[in-house]
Each structure stands twice: as structure tokens, then as C-alpha cells.
VOGU-3710 file (C-alpha; in Angstrom, 3 decimals, decimal comma):
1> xxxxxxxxxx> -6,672/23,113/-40,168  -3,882/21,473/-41,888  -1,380/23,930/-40,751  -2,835/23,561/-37,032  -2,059/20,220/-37,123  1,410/20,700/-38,513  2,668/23,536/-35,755  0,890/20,583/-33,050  3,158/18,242/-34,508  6,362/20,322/-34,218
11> xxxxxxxxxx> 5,572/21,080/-30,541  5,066/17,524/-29,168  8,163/16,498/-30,964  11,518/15,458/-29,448  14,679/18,062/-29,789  17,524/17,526/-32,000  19,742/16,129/-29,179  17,266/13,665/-28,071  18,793/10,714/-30,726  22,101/12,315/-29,287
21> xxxxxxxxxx> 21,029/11,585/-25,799  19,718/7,637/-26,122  22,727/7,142/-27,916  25,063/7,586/-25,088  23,219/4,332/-23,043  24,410/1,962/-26,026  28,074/3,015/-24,899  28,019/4,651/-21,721  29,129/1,260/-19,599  32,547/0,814/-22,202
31> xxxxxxxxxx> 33,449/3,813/-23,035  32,082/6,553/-19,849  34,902/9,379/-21,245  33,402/9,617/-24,544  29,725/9,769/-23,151  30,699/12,233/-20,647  32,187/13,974/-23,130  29,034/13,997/-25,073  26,498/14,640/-23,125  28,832/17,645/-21,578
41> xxxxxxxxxx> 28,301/19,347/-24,942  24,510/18,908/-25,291  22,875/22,932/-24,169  20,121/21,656/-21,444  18,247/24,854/-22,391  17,820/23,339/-25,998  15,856/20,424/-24,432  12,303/20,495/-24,902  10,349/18,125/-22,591  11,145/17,315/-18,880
51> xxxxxxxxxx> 11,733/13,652/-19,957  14,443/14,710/-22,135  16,599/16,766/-19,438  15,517/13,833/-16,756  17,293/11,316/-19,053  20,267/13,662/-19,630  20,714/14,656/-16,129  20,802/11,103/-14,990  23,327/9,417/-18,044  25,618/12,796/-17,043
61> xxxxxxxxxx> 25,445/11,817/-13,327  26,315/8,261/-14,458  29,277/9,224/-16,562  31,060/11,867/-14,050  30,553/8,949/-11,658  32,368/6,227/-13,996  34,656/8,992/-14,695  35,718/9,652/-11,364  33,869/12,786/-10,578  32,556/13,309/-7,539
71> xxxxxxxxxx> 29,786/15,337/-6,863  28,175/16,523/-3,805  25,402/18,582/-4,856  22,404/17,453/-6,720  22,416/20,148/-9,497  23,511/18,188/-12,315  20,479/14,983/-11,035  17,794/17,224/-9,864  15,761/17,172/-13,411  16,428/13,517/-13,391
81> xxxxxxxxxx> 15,002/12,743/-9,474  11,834/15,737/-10,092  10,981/13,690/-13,145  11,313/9,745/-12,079  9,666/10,303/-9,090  6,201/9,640/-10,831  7,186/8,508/-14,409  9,908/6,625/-16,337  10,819/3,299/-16,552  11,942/1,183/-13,648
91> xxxxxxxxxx> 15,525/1,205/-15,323  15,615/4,909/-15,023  13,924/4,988/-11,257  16,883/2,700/-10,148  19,592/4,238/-11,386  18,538/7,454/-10,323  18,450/6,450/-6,727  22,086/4,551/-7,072  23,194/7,938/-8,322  21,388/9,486/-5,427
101> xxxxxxxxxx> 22,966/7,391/-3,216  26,675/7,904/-4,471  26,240/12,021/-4,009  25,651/11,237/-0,588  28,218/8,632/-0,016  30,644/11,481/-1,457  28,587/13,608/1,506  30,018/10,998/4,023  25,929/10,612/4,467  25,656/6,757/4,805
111> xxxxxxxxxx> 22,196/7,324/6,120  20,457/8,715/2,999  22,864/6,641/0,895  21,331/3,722/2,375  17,485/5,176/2,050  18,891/5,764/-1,821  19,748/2,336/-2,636  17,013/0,321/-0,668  14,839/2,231/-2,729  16,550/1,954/-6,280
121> xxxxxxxxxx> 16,773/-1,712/-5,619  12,662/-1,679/-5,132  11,471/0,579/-7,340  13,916/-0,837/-9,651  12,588/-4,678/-9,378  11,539/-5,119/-12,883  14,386/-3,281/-14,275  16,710/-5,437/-16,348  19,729/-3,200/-15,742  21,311/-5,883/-13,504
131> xxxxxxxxxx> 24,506/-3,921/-13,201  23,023/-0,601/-11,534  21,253/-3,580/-8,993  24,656/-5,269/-8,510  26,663/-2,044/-7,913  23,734/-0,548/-5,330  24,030/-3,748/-3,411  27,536/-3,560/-3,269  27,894/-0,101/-1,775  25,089/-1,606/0,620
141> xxxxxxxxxx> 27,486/-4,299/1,878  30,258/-1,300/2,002  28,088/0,673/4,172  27,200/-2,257/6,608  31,103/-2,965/6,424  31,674/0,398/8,070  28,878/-0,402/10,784  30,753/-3,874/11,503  27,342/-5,404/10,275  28,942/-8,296/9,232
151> xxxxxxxxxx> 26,406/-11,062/8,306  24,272/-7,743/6,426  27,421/-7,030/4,518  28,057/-10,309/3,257  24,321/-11,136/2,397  24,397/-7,727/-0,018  28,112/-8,316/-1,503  27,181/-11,721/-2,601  23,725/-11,087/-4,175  25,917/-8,380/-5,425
161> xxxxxxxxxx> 27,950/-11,011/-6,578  25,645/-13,137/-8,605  24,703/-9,876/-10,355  28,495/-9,088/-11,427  28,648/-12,487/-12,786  25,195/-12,542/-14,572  26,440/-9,695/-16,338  30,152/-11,139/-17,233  31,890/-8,689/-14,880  34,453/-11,058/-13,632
171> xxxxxxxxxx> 36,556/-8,572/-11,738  33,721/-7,051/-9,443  32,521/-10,657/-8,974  35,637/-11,515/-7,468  36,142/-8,177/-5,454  32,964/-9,160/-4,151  33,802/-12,752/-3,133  37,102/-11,887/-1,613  35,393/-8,808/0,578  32,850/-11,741/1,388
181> xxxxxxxxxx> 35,802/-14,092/2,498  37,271/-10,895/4,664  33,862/-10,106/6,142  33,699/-13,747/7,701  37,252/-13,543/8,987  36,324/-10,541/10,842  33,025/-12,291/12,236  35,452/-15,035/13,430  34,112/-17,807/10,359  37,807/-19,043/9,335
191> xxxxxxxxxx> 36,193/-21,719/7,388  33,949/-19,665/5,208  36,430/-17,115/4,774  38,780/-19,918/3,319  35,745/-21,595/1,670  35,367/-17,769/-0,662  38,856/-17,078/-0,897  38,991/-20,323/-2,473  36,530/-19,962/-4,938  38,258/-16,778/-5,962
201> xxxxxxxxxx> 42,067/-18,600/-5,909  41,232/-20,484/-9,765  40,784/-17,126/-11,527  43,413/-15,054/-9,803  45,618/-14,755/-12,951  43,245/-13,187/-14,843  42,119/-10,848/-12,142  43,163/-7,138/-11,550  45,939/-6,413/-9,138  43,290/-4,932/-6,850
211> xxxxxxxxxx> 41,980/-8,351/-6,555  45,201/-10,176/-6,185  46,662/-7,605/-3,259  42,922/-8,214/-1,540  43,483/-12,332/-1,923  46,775/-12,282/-0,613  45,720/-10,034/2,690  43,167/-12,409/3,090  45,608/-15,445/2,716  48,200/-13,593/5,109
221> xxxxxxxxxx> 44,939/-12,689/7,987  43,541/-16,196/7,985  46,895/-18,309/9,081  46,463/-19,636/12,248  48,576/-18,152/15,096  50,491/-22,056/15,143  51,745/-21,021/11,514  54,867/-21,609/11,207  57,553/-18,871/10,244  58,670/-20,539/6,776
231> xxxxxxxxxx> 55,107/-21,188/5,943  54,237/-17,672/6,578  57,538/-16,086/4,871  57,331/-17,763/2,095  53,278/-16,771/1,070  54,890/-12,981/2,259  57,555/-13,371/-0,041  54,812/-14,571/-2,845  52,480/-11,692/-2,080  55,998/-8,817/-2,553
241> xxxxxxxxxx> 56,212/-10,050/-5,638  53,534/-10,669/-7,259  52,187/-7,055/-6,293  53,464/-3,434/-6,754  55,299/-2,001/-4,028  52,580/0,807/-4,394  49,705/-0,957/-3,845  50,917/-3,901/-1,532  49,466/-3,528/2,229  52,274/-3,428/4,538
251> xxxxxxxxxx> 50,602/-2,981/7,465  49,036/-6,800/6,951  52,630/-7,678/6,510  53,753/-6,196/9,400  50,772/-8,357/11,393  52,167/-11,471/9,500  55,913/-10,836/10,895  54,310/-9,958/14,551  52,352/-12,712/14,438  55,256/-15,298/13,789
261> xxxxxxxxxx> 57,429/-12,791/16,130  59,407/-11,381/13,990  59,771/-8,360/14,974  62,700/-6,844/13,361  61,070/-7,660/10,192  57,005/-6,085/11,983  59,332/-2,908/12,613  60,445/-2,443/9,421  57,011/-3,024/7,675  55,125/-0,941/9,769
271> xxxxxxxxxx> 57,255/2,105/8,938  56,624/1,446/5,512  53,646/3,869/5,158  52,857/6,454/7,774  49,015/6,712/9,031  47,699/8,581/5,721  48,608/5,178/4,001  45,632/3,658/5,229  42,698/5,657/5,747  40,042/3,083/6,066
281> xxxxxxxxxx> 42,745/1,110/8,068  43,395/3,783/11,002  42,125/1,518/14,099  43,987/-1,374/13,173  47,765/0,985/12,023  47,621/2,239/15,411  46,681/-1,074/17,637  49,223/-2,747/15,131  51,711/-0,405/16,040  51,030/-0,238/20,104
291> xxxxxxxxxx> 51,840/-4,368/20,085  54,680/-4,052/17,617  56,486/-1,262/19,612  55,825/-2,943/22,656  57,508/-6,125/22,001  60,247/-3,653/21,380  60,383/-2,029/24,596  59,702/1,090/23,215  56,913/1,926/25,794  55,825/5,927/25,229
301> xxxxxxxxxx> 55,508/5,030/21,619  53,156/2,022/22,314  51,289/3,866/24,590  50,871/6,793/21,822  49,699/4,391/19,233  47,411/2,895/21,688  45,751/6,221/23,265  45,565/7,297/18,976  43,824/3,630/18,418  41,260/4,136/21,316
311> xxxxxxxxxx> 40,334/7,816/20,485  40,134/6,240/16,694  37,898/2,910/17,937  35,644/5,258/20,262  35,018/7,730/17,622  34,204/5,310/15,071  31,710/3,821/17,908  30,187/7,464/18,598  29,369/7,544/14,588  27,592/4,378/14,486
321> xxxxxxxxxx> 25,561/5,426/17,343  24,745/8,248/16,063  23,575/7,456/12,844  20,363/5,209/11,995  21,471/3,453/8,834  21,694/0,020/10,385  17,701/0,506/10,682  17,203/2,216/7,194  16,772/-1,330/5,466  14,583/-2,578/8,257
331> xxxxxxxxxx> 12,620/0,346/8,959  12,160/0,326/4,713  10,892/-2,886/4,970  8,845/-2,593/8,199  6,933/0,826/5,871  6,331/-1,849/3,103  5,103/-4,406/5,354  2,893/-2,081/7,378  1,456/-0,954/4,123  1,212/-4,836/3,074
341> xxxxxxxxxx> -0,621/-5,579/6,224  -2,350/-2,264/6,186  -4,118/-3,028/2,810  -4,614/-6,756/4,325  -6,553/-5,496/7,023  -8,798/-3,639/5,035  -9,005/-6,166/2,832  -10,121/-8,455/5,030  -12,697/-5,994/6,763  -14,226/-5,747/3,327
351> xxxxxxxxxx> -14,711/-9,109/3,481  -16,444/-9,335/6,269  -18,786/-6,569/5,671  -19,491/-8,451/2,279  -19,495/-12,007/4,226  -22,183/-9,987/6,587  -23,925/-8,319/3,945  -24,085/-11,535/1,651  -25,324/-13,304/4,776  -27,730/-10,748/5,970
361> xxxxxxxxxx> -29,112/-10,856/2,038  -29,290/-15,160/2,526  -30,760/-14,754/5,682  -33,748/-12,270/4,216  -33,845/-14,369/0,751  -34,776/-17,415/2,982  -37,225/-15,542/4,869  -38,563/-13,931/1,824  -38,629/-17,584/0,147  -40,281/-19,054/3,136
371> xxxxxxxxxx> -43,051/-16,584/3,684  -43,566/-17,000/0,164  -43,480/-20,021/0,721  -46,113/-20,132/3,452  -48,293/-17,600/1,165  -47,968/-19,553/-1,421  -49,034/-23,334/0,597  -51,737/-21,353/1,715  -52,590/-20,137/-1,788  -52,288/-23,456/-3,200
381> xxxxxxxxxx> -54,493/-25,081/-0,155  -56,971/-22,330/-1,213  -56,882/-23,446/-4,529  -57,162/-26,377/-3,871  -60,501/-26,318/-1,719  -62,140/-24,724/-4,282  -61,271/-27,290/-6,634  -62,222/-29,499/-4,783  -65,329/-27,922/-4,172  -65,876/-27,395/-7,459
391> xxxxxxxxxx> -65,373/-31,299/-8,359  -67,825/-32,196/-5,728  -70,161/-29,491/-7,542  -69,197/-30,901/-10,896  -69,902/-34,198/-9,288  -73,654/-33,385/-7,919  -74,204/-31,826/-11,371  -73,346/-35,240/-13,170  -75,557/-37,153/-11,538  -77,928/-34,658/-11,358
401> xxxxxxxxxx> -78,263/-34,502/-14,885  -77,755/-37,980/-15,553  -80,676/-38,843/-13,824  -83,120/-36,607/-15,773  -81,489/-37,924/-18,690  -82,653/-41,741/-17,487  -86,284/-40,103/-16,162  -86,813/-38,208/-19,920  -90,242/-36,563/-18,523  -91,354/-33,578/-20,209
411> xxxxxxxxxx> -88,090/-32,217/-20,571  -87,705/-30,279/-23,469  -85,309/-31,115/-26,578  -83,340/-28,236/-26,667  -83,139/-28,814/-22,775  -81,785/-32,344/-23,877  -79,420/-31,402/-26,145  -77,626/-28,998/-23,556  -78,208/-31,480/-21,293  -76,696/-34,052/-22,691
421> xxxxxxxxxx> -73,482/-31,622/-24,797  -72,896/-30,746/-20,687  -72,735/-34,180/-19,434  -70,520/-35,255/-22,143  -67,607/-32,584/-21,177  -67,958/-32,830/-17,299  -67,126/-36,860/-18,082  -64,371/-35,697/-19,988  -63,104/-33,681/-17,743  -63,650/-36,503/-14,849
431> xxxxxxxxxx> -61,986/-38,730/-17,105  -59,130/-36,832/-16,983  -59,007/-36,240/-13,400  -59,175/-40,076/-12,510  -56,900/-41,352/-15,305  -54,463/-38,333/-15,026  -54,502/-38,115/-19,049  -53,172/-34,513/-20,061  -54,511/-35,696/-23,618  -57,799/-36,147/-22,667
441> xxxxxxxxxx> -57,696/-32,822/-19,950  -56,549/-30,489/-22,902  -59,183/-31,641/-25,636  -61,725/-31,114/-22,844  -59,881/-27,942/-21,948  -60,057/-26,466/-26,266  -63,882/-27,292/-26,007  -64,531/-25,688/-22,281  -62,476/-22,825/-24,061  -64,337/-22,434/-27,395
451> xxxxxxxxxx> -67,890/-22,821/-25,554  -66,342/-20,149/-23,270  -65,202/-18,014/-25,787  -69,128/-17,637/-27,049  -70,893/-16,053/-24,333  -74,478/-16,124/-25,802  -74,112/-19,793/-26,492  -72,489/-20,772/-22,957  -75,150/-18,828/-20,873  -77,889/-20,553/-22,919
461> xxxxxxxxxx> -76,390/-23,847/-22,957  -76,361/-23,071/-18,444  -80,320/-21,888/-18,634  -80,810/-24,292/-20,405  -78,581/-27,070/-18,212  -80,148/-25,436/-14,969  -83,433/-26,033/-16,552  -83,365/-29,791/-16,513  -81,434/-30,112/-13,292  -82,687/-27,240/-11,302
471> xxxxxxxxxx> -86,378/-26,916/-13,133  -87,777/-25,476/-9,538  -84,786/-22,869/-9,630  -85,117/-21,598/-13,264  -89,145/-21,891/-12,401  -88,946/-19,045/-9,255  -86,768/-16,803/-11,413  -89,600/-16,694/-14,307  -92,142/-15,794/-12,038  -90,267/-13,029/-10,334
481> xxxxxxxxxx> -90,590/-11,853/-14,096  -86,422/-11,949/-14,624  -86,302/-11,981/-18,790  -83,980/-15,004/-20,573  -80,824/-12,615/-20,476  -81,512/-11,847/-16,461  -81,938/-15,825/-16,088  -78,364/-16,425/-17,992  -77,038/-13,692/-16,105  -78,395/-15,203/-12,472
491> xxxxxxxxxx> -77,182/-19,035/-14,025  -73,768/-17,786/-14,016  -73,878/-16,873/-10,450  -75,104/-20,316/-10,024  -72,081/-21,949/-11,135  -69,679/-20,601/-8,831  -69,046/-16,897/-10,109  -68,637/-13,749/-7,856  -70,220/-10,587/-9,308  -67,234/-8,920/-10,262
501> xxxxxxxxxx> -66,011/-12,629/-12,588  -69,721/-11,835/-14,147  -68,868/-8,874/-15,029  -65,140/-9,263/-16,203  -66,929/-12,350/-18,690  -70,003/-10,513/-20,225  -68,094/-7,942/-20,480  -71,057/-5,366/-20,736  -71,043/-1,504/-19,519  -75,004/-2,525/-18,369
511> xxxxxxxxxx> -73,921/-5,348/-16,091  -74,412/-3,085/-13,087  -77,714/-2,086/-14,228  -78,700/-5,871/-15,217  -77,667/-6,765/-11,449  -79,839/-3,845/-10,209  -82,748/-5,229/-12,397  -83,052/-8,558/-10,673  -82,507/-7,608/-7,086  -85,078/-5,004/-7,621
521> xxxxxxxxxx> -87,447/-8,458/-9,182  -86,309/-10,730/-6,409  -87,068/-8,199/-3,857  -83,667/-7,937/-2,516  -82,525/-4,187/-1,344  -78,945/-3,066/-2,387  -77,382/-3,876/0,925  -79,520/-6,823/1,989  -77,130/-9,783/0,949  -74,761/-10,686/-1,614
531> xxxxxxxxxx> -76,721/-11,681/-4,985  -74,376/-14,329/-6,094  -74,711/-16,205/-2,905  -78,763/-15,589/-2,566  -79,060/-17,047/-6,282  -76,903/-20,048/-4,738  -79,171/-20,561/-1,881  -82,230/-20,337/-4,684  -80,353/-23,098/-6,875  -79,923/-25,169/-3,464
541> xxxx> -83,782/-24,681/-2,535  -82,633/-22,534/0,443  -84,732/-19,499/-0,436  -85,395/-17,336/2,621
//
């Protein structure tokens, strides 16, 4: 069993390179060559569990990216996307979307790129890797750049932006402000795109030369065409040289001298760099070059640049048509709100059916409640007649008996006594009724009870009640012959009691027989008429 346990154990355990592999995340961001490096010498076939090659795959597609590598295949991110599609963290979902992403942007693909980073950037919500989120909304705003989406571009590069500087990356934060202050000068917003490149102009000498050469341009573009030429030459001059030859952009300069109409100088500049100098700049080298060659005279080469600028411009146009990667975002968002509103709907239809159902159930409860109601007002009113019937009866017996009790002829003393024990509870129990004493209703109650409780006794105590009050009654039933026990039995049909609460109190397996007996004494057939109300009739003097 032990050793079952053990070999269980050993499978469900992590390789060797696993350590090896979370490692590489603690450095990865400083220092990609050594992590590429790395994780380029861990055998993927030495892996044990999907996780592991998932997180390998995607810290390898990381590094060649940081690194410079890039891929346009998936092999190298495939475990990693099979794997995070349903598990992982949402640090690991994100960035292997971004990574996605990037293999397509290598593909020239800006469609899926896009469909990559909206989704890293949701299913990465929670994740705290605020880089991965800054870098996926910056290739968003790069992507809108290229569609001439202007006021998308900027709203990505500076969320982008606060990222960056969340994260201490003062460089990228200032790439992205100054690409924010260029976006605005191409949408015609002077005044923003002064506003950014002003917030970026108190950290330029601690910036990157990419940064400076990009505030510069920006400096150089946003001059008014009023300018004037020393004002112009001089931040040219200031731009040369504080920026490499290599890396300055000539063909801005060039603008700048054609602008303030110098052309000599707009000649010069423009033959700088030839068209593979700027290959994200293509449109505006070649309508640069139709005005500057023009001013010149130099017609046919005008017209070349300008025939190479529209073929350029109307390309361009036919691949923004074509592709649907303006819509990707929207069309992202529309499948999340449709599923929002989707689960709304049915949300609220549940609702209903429980507002109808909970209604419907009110609706019944209420007409359960009231016809229970009614049954039970009409119950009560029931009850309530033959109380008071009974109280009237009660009543008639009181007096009844009271007045033999004030005549005392020939009544026997055990007659009396019951007499007497009988009028003393029915007061109490008047008493109560009048005075509304529980006290007085509950003593009477215990001795009703206890007299109850001994049959014999009670049914006695009745004959012998009945005898005093009713002597004509108890008379008739002794000369029909009916023995003592026959007598109690008919007394308790005198007081009120249907045959089948006579039988439920004597409790007695003869009771049917003892019924039997008298109606066979009284001359009454079985189906002639109801005993307990023809002993009633006796007790009245109504004998038929």
C-alpha cells in the first residue's frame, strides 16, 4: 500500500526543470538573453504535465520576442494557447494572447492581432502583470495608427501610458505621450499635440534618443506655416545636433525647409535617404518630394513622385477597406454586451415567471385563506348555536331543578344530593359565563372533567338529575321495563349526545346491542326514527 502511494506520488510530481522554468519570470523582463538562453536549453520532451510545457512555451515566446525574434508560426506557443484556453491564471491568459497577437503582427495580420489583444486585455483583467496590459494597448494604438483611427489610437497609447508609468518604465511612457502628441497633430488638434509634447519636454534629457528624434519631429510638424525662417532654423539646427545623423528624420527636415521656402536647403534634405529610408513614411517621401521638386521646376520628377504617392495613398486605402480590424474592438464588445443583455433578458424572464408564479401562489393562498375563512365563520357560527343552545338548555335545567329543590316533595335524598352537586356546577359554570372569570371557568372545567372521567358516577348522577327534573320522563322509561344501565344510557341522549358521542364515552363493545335493547322496549323499529332525538322528544313530553 505504502509503495502504491509512493509510485502515486512520483507521478503527480513536477519535472526537474519545472524550478528551472518559474525561475526565468523573476528575470525574464531585465535580463530576456539569459532567459532565452535558458529556457532554449530545457528538452520539452522531459516535461511532464501540460501546465509545465504551457508555461515554457509562453516565457520562450516572451523572450525571442524581447530578444528580437520574430516568429510567424505558432509552434513554439501552441502548448501555451491549447493549455490557457481553459486553465491558468489570468497573468498567463494575457500574455498568451499579447504573444498571439505579436506572431500575427509579424504576419502583417492586424486583424487577428487586434482579436489577440482585445482579448488578452479581458481575459487578463485581474492580472497584475500591468506591463503585458500596457504593451497590448500600445500595439492597439499602433494598429489604429495604421487605420488613421486617430481618436482610437490615442485613447489606447495613453491608457497605455499610465500603465508604463505605474510600472516605472519612463521611456515607453514617454514614447507613448509623444505618439499621443503626433496622433492629435495629424487629427488637426495643434493644441493638444503641444499640450503632450509638453509634458514630455521636462524629462527629455533622460530619455532615449528614440524619444528625443520623435520630440523634435513633433516640435518641427507643429510650427505654424507664419513661422519664421530663424525660428525654424534654429530648432533644425538644435534637432542635427542633438541626434545621430543615423537616426535623425530628414524627410521632416526637408518639410521644415519647404515650409519656410527654402528650397535649396528641402532639396538637399530630401536626398538624404532614398524611399527605403522610411518605410512607414512612403505616402508622405513621395508627396514631400512632388511639392519640393515642383517649386524647382523640375516637373517629370514631381509628377513621378506624385503618381508613386497616389498609387502608395490608394493602396494603403484598398487595405483598410479590406480588412475589418477597425470593427474587431467593437464587434468584441458588441459579443460581450449581447451576452450581457442576453443573460439580462433571461434574467429578467425568470423573474417574471417567479413574479407570476409567486403571485399566482398569493392569489390561491388568499383564496385558500378566505374559504377557510368562510368554513371556518361558518364553523364557528355552528359552534356557536349549539352553545348557545346548550346555555339555554343549561338554563331550563337550572331552574328546573331549582324549583324542585324549593318544592322538596317526595323527592328522594340521593335524588337531592345529585340534584343539588348538579345545580352547584351549572352556577359555576354560569358564573363564569356572565363574569368572564377564566378562574372560575377552569375550576368548574377540572370538576366537569373528573365527574366526566367516571362514567358510572356521571350517568347516575344524570338518572338521578333527570329524576327530579324530568320525574314523568325517567317514569315512562321504567315502565317500558328499560333496566338502571338502559335509563343512564337513554339520560345521556337526553343531554344533547348523538349515538355515535354515546358510544365513543361508554366506551363499550355492547353499546350497539344496549341501543337495540331499548328500541326493541320502546317499541321503536330499527329504521323508524333516530333514538337520540325520540328520547329528546320523551324528556320534552313530546312522545308520539
Amino acid at each position: 500500500m505504502i509503495a502504491t502511494v509512493t509510485a502515486l506520488a512520483g507521478c503527480i510530481r513536477h519535472s526537474e526543470e519545472w524550478q528551472t522554468i518559474l525561475n526565468v519570470e523573476n528575470y525574464i523582463e531585465d535580463k530576456p538573453d539569459s532567459a532565452l538562453t535558458v529556457l532554449g536549453s530545457i528538452d520539452t520532451e522531459q516535461l511532464s504535465w501540460p501546465e509545465e510545457r504551457a508555461k515554457h512555451a509562453v516565457l520562450l515566446s516572451m523572450a525571442l520576442d524581447k530578444n528580437y525574434v520574430d516568429k510567424t508560426d505558432f509552434d513554439v506557443l501552441q502548448p501555451a494557447i491549447d493549455w490557457y484556453e481553459n486553465h491558468g491564471s489570468p497573468t498567463d491568459r494575457l500574455r498568451t494572447s499579447y504573444y498571439q497577437g505579436r506572431i500575427y503582427l509579424h504576419c502583417r495580420d492586424n486583424e487577428n492581432a487586434m482579436k489577440c489583444f482585445v482579448k488578452a486585455l479581458n481575459s487578463g483583467e485581474k492580472s497584475d502583470d500591468i506591463l503585458t496590459k500596457a504593451r497590448a494597448l500600445f500595439q492597439q494604438g499602433e494598429i489604429y495608427n495604421d487605420l488613421y483611427n486617430w481618436d482610437k489610437a490615442i485613447e489606447a497609447r495613453l491608457q497605455a501610458a499610465e500603465y508604463f508609468k505605474k510600472a516605472d518604465r519612463q521611456n515607453s511612457y514617454l514614447n507613448c505621450m509623444l505618439s499621443v502628441s503626433h496622433y492629435c497633430y495629424l487629427k488637426g488638434d495643434k493644441a493638444n499635440s503641444e499640450f503632450y509634447a509638453n509634458v514630455c519636454e521636462e524629462n527629455l534629457a533622460d530619455t532615449n534618443i528614440s524619444n528625443k528624434n520623435n520630440y523634435y519631429f513633433i516640435r518641427i510638424i507643429n510650427l505654424p506655416d507664419t513661422v519664421s525662417r530663424d525660428t525654424m532654423t534654429n530648432l533644425i539646427n538644435e534637432y542635427i545636433a542633438s541626434i545621430p545623423d543615423e537616426k535623425i528624420n530628414w524627410l521632416a527636415i526637408a518639410k521644415a525647409y519647404l515650409k519656410i521656402g527654402d528650397i535649396e536647403h528641402a532639396v538637399e534634405y530630401i536626398k538624404k535617404k532614398d524611399i527605403s529610408g522610411y518605410p512607414d513614411l512612403k505616402a508622405q517621401y513621395y508627396a514631400t518630394k512632388s511639392l519640393i521638386y515642383r517649386e524647382t521646376e523640375m516637373y517629370k520628377e514631381a509628377l513621378d513622385a506624385y503618381m508613386s504617392y497616389v498609387a502608395i495613398s490608394d493602396s494603403l486605402d484598398m487595405v483598410i477597406f479590406r480588412q475589418d480590424t477597425k470593427f474587431v474592438e467593437e464587434r468584441y464588445q458588441l459579443k460581450l454586451e449581447a451576452a450581457e443583455e442576453h443573460f439580462h433578458k433571461n434574467l429578467a424572464k425568470i423573474i417574471i415567471i417567479v413574479i407570476i408564479v409567486f403571485s399566482s401562489g398569493i392569489i390561491m393562498l388568499n383564496r385558500n385563506r378566505l374559504k377557510i375563512s368562510r368554513m371556518e365563520k361558518q364553523m364557528a357560527d355552528s359552534e356557536a348555536e349549539r352553545y348557545r343552545m346548550q346555555y339555554l338548555q343549561m338554563e331550563e335545567e337550572r331552574d328546573n331543578l331549582n324549583a324542585l329543590i324549593e318544592k322538596k316533595e317526595n323527592i328522594d335524598h340521593k335524588v337531592m344530593a345529585a340534584i343539588s352537586s348538579r345545580l352547584e356546577l351549572l352556577n359555576k359554570f354560569f358564573t363564569a359565563h356572565i363574569t368572564d372569570n377564566y378562574e372560575i371557568d377552569r375550576k368548574a372545567s377540572k370538576e366537569l372533567a373528573e365527574l366526566l372521567s367516571d362514567k358510572d358516577k356521571f350517568m347516575e348522577l344524570t338518572r338521578f338529575a333527570f329524576a327530579g327534573s324530568k320525574p314523568a320522563f325517567i317514569s315512562y322509561l321504567e315502565k317500558c321495563g328499560l333496566t338502571e344501565q338502559e335509563i343512564n344510557y337513554c339520560c345521556l341522549y337526553a343531554i344533547g349526545l348523538k349515538g355515535k358521542e354515546v358510544g365513543a364515552y361508554i366506551k363499550m363493545r355492547s353499546h350497539y346491542n344496549i341501543s337495540s335493547a331499548i328500541r326493541e322496549k320502546l317499541g321503536i323499529g330499527e329504521h323508524d326514527t333516530n333514538l337520540g332525538i325520540y328520547i329528546r322528544k320523551l324528556v320534552n313530553g313530546q312522545k308520539e
